[in-house]
Each structure stands twice: as structure tokens, then as C-alpha cells.
C-alpha positions as CSV (number, residue, x, y, z in Angstrom):
1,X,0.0,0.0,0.0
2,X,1.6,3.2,-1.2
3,X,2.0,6.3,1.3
4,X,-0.6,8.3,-0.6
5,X,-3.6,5.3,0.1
6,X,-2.5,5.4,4.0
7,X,-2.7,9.0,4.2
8,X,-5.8,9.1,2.7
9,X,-7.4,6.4,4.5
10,X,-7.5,3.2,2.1
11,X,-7.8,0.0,3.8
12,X,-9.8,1.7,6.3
13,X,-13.7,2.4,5.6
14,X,-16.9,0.9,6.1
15,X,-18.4,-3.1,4.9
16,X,-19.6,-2.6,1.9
17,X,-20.2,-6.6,1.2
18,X,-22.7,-7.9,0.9
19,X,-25.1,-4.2,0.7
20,X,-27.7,-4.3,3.5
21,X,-31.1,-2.7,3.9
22,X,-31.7,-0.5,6.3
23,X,-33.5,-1.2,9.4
24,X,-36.4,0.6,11.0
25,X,-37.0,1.6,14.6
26,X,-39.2,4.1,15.9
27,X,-39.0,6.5,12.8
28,X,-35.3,6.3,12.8
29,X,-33.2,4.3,9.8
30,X,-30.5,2.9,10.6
31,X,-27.5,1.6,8.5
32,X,-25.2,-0.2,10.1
33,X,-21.3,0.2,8.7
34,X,-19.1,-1.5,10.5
35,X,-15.4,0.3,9.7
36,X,-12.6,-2.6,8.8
37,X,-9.6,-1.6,11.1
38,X,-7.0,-4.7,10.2
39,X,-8.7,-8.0,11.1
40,X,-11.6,-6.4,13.0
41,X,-14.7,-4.3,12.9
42,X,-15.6,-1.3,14.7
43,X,-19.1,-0.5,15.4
44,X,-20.4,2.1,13.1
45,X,-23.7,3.0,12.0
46,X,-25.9,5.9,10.6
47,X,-29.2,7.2,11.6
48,X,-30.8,9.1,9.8
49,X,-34.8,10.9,10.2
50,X,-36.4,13.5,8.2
51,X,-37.6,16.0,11.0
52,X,-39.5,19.7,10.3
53,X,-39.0,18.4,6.3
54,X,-35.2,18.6,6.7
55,X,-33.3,14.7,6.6
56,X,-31.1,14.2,10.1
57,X,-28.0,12.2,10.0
58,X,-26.1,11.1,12.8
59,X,-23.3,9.1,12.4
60,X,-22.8,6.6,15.2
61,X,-18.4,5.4,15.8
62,X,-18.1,3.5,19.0
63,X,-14.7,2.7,20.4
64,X,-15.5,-1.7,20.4
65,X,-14.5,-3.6,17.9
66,X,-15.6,-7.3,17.2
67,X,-13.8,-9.6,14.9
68,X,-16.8,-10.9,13.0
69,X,-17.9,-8.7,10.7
70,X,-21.7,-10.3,11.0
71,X,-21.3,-9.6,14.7
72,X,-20.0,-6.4,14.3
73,X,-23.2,-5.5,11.7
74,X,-25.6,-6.7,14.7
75,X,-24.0,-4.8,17.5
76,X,-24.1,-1.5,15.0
77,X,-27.5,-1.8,14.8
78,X,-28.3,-2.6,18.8
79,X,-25.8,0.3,19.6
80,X,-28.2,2.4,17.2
81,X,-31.3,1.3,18.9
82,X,-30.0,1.6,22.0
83,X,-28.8,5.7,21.6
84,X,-32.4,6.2,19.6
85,X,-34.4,4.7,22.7
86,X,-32.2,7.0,25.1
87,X,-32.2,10.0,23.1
88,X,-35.0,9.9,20.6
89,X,-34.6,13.3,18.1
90,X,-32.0,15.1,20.5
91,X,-29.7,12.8,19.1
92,X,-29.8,15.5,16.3
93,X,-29.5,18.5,18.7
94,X,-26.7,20.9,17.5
């Protein structure tokens, strides 16, 4: 990997195989992407809700990381959940 691709983040970035569909809960979407960091996964997802007409994004990096990537696509959506049921639409409060 050449200098240029590590400065610029290659090898680093989100599961893009196989493409998954979104999940609903509670008006929020959530799409998980779990960011490849060497042999493991760390949790990653977005959430997005159109509020007052206007479409939210929040974009969800925890510091956990799981070595299956199917396991790491789960607990990005349960971390999701989990910040939606605690703070509903101020998780897009500026």
C-alpha cells in the first residue's frame, strides 16, 4: 500500500459486502457500517430521520470492535437502537 492510500485512509472504511437494507426503529433508519480496522470491525452506523422536512444524519463510531464482521453489523444496529431509545430526536441537537 503506497503512502498516498495510508494518508488518505485506504484500507480503512466501512463493509460494503454484501449491501444491507436499512432497518427501522421508531421513525429512525438505521444503516449499520461497520469500519474494517485490520482483522476487526468497529461498530459504526448511521441514523438518519427527516424532522420539520429537513433529513437528520447522525453518524454513530463506537470505540468496540468485534472480529466478525456479521457480529459487528448486529451490534451496530443494537448500539443504534439503543442511543435512539435513550435520546429519541436530540440525538440530532446541534
Amino acid at each position: 500500500m503506497s503512502f498516498l492510500s495510508k494518508l488518505f485512509g485506504a484500507g480503512r472504511g466501512s463493509v460494503s459486502e454484501p449491501e444491507v437494507d436499512p432497518v427501522d426503529h421508531k421513525g429512525f433508519k438505521i444503516t449499520a457500517q461497520p469500519l474494517k480496522e485490520g482483522s476487526s470491525f468497529r461498530i459504526s452506523a448511521r441514523i438518519e430521520k427527516e424532522v420539520d422536512g429537513v433529513l437528520r444524519e447522525h453518524v454513530l463510531i463506537r470505540a468496540d470492535v468485534i472480529n466478525d464482521p456479521t457480529e459487528a453489523h448486529e451490534a451496530s444496529v443494537n448500539k443504534a437502537k439503543q442511543m435512539i431509545d435513550q435520546m429519541g430526536d436530540m440525538l440530532f441537537a446541534q
